[in-house]
C-alpha positions in Angstrom: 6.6 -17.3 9.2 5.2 -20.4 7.7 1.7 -21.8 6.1 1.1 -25.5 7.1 -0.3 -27.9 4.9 -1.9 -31.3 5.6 0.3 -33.1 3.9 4.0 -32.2 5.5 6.1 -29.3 3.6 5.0 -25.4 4.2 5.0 -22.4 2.7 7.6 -20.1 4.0 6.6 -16.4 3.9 9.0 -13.7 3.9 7.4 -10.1 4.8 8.6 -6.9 4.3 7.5 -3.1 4.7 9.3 -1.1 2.8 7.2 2.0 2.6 3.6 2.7 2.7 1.1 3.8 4.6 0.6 -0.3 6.1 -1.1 -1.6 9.1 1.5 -3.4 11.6 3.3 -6.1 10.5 1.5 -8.7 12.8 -1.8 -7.8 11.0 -0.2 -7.6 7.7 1.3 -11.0 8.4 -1.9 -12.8 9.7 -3.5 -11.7 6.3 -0.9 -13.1 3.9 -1.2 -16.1 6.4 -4.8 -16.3 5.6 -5.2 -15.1 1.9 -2.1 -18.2 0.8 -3.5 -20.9 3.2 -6.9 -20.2 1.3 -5.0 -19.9 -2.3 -3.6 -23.2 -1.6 -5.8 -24.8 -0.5 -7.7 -23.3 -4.0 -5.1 -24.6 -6.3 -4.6 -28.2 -4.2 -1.1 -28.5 -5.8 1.4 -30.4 -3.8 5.1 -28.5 -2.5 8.1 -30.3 -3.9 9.6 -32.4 -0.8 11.3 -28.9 0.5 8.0 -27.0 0.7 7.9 -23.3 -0.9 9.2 -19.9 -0.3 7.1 -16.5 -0.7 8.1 -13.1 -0.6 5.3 -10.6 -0.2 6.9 -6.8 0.1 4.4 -3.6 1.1 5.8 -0.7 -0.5 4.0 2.5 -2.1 2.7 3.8 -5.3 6.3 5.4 -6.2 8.3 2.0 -6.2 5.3 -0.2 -7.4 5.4 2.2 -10.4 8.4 2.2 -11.5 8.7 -1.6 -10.6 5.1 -1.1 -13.2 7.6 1.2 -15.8 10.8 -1.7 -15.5 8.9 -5.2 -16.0 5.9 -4.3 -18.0 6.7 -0.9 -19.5 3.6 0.2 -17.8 4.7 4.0 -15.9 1.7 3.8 -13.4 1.2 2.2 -10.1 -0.6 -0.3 -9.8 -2.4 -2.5 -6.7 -0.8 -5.9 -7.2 2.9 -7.3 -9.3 3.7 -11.1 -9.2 7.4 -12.1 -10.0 7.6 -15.6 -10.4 10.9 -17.2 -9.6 10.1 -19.9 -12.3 7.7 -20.1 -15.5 4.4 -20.8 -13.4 2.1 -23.6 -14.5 -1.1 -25.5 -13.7 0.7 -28.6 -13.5 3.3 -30.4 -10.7 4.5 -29.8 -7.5 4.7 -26.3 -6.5 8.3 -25.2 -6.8 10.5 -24.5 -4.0 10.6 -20.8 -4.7 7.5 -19.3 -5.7 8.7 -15.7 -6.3 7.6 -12.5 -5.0 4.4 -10.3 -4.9 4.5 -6.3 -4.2 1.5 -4.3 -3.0 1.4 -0.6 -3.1 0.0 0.9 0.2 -1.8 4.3 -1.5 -3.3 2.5 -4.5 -5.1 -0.4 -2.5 -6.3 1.6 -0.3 -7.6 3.9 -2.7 -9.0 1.2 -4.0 -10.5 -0.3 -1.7 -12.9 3.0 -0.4 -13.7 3.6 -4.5 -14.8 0.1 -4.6 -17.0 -0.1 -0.8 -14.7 -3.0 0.3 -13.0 -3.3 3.7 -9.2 -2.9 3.0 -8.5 -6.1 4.7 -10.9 -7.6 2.4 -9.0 -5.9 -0.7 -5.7 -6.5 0.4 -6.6 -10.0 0.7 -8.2 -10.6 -2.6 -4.6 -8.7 -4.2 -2.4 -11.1 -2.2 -5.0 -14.0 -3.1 -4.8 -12.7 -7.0 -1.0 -12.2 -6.8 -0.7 -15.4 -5.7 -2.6 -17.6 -8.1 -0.3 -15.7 -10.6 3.0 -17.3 -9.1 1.2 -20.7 -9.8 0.2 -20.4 -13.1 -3.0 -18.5 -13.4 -3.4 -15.6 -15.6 -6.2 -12.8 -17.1 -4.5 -12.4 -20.6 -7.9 -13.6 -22.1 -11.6 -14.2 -21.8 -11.4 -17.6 -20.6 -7.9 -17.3 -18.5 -10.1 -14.4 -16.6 -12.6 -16.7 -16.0 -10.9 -19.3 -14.7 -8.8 -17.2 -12.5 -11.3 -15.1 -10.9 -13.4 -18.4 -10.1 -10.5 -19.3 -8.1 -10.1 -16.2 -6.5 -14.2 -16.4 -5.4 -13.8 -19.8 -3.8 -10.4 -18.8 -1.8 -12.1 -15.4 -0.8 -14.9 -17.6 0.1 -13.6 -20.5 1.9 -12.1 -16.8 4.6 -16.0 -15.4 4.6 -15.0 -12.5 2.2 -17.8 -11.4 -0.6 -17.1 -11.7 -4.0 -14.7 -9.1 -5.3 -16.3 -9.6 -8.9 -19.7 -8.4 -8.1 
């Protein structure tokens, strides 16, 4: 499955359940359809001349945590990891492979009743946030969280979905 953009390459998605608790694939497919066309059109980055490649992968709170205890010595799960494929930055074309972005079925959804939201909405902000991280946004400081959860307002907004933030 593919995102289109106005001006030629696309965004190749590659989807996987692997475990979890997950809607069917068609739903879960429409919304990382959604939640990157509204990313990109957010970050208004070109694709190199070949486009872009995604991978999103729906698994559960067992492999999201040790995924978690591996890449960032955290042993917890966690909603949302972002693997880029290359060093992500603010600046050029977006690379031909973006990397990957794993979502744990038990902790979103826990998530999203603890927090009021629709779990579509939720899932969609994580994909949206997980996303911007592959390009070059990051929440390591004041001003980096900022900037990134602007970006992650308008995207939500430009799909109708209220502020995560507030």
């Amino acid at each position: 499955m593919s995102v289109a953009t106005s001006n030629g390459p696309t965004l190749s998605l590659d989807i996987s359940v692997e475990a979890g608790d997950w809607p069917p694939l068609s739903e879960l497919e429409a919304i990382c359809e959604r939640a990157t066309g509204a990313a990109l059109l957010e970050v208004g980055r070109p694709f190199s001349a070949m486009g872009s490649e995604l991978s999103v992968l729906f698994t559960g709170d067992e492999q999201i945590r040790r995924l978690n205890s591996e890449w960032r010595d955290k042993d917890k799960a966690t909603n949302v990891l972002s693997f880029p494929a290359f060093t992500p930055t603010h600046a050029g074309p977006i690379p031909p492979l973006l990397g990957d972005i794993v979502l744990a079925a038990e902790t979103v959804k826990r998530e999203a009743a603890e927090e009021g939201k629709t779990f579509q909405n939720h899932l969609t902000h994580l994909i949206v946030h997980g996303f911007l991280h592959l390009v070059g946004y990051d929440h390591e400081t004041d001003e980096e969280a900022e900037e990134m959860e602007e970006a992650e307002r308008r995207a939500l907004a430009r799909l109708a979905i209220p502020d995560p933030y507030e």
